[in-house]
One Martini backbone bead per residue (centre of mass of N, CA, C, O) as a GRO file, in nm:
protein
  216
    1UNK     BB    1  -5.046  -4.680 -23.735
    2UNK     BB    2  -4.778  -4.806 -23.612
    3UNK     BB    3  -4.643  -4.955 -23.335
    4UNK     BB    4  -4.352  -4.921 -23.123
    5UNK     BB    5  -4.439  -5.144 -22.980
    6UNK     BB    6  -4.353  -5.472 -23.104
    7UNK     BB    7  -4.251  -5.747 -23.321
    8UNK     BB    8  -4.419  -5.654 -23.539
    9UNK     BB    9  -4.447  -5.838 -23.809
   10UNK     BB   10  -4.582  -6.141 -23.874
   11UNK     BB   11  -4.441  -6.407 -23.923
   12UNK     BB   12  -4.427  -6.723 -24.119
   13UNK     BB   13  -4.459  -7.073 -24.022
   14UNK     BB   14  -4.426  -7.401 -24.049
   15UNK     BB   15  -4.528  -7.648 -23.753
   16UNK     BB   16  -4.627  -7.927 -23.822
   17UNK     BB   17  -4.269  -8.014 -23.756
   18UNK     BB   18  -4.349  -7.933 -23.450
   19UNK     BB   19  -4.260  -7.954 -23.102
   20UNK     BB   20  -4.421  -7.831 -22.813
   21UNK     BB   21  -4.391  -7.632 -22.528
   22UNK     BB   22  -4.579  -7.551 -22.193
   23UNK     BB   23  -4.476  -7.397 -21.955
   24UNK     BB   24  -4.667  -7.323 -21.614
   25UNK     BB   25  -4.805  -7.137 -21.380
   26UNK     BB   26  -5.032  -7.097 -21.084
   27UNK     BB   27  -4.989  -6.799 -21.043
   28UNK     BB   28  -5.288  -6.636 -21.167
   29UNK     BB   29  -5.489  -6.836 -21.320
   30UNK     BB   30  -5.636  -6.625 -21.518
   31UNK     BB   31  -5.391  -6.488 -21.676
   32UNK     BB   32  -5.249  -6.752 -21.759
   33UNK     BB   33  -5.442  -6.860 -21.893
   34UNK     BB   34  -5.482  -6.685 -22.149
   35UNK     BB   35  -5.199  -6.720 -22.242
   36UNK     BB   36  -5.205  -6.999 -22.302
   37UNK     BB   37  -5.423  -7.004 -22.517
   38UNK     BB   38  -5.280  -6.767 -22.703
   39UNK     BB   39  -5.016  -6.983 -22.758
   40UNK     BB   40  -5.186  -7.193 -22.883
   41UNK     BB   41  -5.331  -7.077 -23.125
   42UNK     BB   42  -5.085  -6.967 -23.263
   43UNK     BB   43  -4.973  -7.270 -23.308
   44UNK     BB   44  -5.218  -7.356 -23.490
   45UNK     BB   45  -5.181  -7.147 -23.698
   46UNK     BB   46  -4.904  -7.267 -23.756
   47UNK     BB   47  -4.953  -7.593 -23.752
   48UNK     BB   48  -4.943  -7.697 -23.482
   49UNK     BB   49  -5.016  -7.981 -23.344
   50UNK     BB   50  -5.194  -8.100 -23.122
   51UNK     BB   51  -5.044  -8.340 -22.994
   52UNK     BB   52  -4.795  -8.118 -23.062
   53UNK     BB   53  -4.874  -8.005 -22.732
   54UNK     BB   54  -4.694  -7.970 -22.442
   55UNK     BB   55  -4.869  -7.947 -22.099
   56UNK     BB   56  -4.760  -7.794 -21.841
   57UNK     BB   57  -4.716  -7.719 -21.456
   58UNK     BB   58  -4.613  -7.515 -21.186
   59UNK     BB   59  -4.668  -7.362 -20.893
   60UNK     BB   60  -4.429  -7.158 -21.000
   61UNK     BB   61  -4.189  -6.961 -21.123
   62UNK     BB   62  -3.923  -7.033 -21.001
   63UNK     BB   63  -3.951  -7.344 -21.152
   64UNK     BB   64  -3.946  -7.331 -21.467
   65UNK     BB   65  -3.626  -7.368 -21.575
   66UNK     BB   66  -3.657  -7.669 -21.431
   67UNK     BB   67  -3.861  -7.753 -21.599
   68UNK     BB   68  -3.748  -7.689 -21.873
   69UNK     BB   69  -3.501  -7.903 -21.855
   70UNK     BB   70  -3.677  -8.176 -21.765
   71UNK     BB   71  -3.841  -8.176 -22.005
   72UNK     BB   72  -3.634  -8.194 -22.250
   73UNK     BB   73  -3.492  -8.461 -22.106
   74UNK     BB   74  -3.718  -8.613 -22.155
   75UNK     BB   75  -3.791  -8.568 -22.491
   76UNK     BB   76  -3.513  -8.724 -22.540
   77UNK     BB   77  -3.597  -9.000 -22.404
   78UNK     BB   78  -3.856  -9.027 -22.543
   79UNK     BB   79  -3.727  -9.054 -22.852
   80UNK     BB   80  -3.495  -9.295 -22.785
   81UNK     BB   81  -3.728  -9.542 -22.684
   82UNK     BB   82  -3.882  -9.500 -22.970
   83UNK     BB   83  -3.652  -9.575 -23.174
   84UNK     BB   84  -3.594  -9.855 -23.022
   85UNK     BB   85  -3.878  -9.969 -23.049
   86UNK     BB   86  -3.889  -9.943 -23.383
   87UNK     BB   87  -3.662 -10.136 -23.450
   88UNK     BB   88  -3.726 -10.382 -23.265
   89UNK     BB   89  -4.011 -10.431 -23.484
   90UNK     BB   90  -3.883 -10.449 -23.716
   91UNK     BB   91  -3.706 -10.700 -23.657
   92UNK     BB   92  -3.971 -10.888 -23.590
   93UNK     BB   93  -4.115 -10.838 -23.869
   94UNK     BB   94  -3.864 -10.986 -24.029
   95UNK     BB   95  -3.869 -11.244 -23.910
   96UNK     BB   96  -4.151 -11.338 -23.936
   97UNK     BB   97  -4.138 -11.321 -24.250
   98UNK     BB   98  -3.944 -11.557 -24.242
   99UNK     BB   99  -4.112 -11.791 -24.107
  100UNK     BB  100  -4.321 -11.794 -24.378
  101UNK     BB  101  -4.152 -11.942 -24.613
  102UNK     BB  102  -4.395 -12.228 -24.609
  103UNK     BB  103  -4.588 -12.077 -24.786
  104UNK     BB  104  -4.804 -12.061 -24.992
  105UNK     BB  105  -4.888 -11.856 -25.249
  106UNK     BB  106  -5.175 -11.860 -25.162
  107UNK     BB  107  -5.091 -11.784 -24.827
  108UNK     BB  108  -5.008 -11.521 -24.940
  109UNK     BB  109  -4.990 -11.200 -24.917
  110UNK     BB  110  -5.049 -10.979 -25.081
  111UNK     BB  111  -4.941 -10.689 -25.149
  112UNK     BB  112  -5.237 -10.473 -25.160
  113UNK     BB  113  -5.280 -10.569 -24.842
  114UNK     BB  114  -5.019 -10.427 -24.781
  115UNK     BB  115  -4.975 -10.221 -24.479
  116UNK     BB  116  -4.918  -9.909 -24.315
  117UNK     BB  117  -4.994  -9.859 -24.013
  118UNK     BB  118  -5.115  -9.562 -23.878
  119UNK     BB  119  -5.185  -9.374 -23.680
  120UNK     BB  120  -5.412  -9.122 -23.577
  121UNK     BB  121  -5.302  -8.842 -23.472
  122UNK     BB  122  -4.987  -8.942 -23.435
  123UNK     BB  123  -4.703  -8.795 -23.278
  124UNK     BB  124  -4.446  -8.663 -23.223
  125UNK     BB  125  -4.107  -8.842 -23.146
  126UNK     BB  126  -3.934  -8.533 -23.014
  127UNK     BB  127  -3.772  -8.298 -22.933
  128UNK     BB  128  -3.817  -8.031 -22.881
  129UNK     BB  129  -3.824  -7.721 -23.026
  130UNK     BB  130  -3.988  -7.509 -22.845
  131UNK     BB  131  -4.033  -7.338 -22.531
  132UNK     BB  132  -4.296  -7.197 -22.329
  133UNK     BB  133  -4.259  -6.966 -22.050
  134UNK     BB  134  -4.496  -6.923 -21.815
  135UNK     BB  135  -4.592  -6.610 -21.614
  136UNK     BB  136  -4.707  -6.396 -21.308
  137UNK     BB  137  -4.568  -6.100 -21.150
  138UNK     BB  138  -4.718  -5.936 -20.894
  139UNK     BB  139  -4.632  -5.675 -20.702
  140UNK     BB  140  -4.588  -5.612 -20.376
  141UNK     BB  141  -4.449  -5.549 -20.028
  142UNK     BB  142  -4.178  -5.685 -20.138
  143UNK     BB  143  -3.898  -5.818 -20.277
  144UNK     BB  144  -3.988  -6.091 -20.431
  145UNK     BB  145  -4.044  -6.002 -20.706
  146UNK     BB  146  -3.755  -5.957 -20.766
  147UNK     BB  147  -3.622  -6.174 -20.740
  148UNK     BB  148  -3.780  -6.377 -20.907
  149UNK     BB  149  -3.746  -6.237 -21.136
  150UNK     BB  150  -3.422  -6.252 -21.168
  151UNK     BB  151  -3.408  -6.569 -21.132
  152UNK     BB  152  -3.579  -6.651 -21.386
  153UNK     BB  153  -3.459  -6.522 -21.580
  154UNK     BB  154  -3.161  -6.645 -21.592
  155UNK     BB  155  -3.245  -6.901 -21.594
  156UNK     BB  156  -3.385  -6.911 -21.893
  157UNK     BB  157  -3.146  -6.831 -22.033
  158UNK     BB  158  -2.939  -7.089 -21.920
  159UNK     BB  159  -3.100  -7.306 -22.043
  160UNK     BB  160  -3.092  -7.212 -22.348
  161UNK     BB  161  -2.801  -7.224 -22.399
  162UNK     BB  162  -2.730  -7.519 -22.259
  163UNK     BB  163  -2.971  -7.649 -22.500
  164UNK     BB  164  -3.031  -7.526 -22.754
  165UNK     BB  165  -3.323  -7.413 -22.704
  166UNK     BB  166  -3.571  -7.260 -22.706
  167UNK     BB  167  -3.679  -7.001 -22.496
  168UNK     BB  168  -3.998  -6.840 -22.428
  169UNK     BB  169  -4.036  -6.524 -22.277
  170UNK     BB  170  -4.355  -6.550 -22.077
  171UNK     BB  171  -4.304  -6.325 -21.821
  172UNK     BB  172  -4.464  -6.126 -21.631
  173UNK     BB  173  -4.415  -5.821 -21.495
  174UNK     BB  174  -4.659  -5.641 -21.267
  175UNK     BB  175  -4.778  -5.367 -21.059
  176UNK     BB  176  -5.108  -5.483 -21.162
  177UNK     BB  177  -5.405  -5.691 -21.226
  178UNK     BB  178  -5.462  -5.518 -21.466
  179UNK     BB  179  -5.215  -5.531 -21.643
  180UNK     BB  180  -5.211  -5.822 -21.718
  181UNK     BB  181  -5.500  -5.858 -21.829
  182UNK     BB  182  -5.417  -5.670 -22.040
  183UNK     BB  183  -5.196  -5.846 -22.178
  184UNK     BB  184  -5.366  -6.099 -22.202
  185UNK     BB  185  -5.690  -5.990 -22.331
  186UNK     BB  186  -5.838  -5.898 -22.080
  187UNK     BB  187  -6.076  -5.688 -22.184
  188UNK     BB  188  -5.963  -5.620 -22.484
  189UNK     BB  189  -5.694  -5.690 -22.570
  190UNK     BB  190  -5.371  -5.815 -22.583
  191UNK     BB  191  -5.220  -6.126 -22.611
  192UNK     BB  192  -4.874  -6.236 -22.574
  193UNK     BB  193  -4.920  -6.529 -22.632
  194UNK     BB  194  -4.952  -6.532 -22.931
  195UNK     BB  195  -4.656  -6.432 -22.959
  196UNK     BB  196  -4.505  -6.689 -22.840
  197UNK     BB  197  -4.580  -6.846 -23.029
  198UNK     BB  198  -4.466  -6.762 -23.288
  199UNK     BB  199  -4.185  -6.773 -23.188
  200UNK     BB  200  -4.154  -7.070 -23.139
  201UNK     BB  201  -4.188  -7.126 -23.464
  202UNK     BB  202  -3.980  -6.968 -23.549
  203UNK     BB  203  -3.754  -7.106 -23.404
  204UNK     BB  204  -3.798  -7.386 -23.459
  205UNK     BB  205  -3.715  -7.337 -23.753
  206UNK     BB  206  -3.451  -7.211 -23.765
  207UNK     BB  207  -3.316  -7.400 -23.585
  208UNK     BB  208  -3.304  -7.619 -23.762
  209UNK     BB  209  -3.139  -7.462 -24.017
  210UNK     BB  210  -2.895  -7.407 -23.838
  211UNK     BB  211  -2.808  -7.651 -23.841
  212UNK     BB  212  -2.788  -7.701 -24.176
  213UNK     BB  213  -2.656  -7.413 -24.274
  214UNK     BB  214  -2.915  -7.218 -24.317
  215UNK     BB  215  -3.095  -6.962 -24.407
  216UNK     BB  216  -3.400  -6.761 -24.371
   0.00000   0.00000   0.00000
């Protein structure tokens, strides 16, 4: 019998040529650590390669938003100045080639020979897919509990709305540390983590095909 909760059949998606983010808080770092595997994990089964998932921390969930805004826009300057670099690289090899011009056809390089270098797992570089955003919140005898699921969760709708790039909400609240570990998989549960990462690259994909103007 099928559970009545949960995000139902996981959905399949190639995410070989996506880069995906993962920023997380550092409070309750045993269940954290757990989510984030899990998160990994997913994304690795869905053909997201190692290299192209990148793991920032910050110290609160309350920072999640603000470090998920200047993540992507770090990875979208860390895109153009690779643009930038690789075009002026092809400019320089092109000169060099010309200025070989005087060489006698014994002296030139073979077509054979010529091979274009490509680094091995070498990274994509490109604007995040899709970033996943994780915390854990658990309720203590203060409203902080409140204020920040609230702060956070509004932050993190605003600034995928606002920058059009998916953020997976990955935020945990929880009445207590039993729960917590429940969700992580810690002790022999379902882990969340997984579902984050799976969601990660489904929504990456679509998030391609539908500026394209596709359905899939």
């Amino acid at each position: 019998m099928n559970p009545l909760k949960g995000p139902g059949e996981a959905q399949i998606h190639d995410g070989s040529n996506l880069r995906i983010a993962i920023v997380h808080a550092r409070w309750n770092t045993a269940i954290i650590s757990a989510l984030v595997s899990g998160a990994r994990k997913a994304l690795l089964a869905s053909g997201v390669k190692e290299e192209n998932i990148v793991v920032q921390d910050v110290p609160g969930s309350y920072e999640l938003p603000l470090a998920v805004q200047r993540m992507y826009a770090s990875s979208q300057v860390e895109s153009s100045n690779h643009t930038i670099t690789s075009a002026t690289s092809a400019v320089t090899d092109l000169l060099s080639s010309a200025s070989m011009t005087d060489l006698t056809s014994s002296e030139k390089p073979k077509e054979s020979e010529k091979t274009t270098k490509k680094a091995p797992n070498a990274p994509i570089i490109q604007p995040f897919s899709a970033i996943i955003a994780i915390g854990v919140l658990i309720k203590g005898e203060t409203m902080h509990f409140e204020y920040i699921a609230d702060a956070t969760s509004h932050g993190l709708m605003r600034v995928q709305l606002d920058l059009g790039v998916p953020v997976v909400f990955g935020l945990l609240t929880v009445l207590n540390e039993e729960q917590g570990k429940a969700r992580a998989g810690i002790g022999g549960g379902h882990c969340h983590g997984e579902d984050w990462g799976r969601a990660a690259v489904e929504l990456g994909v679509k998030r391609v095909a539908w500026g394209e103007g596709k359905f899939i």
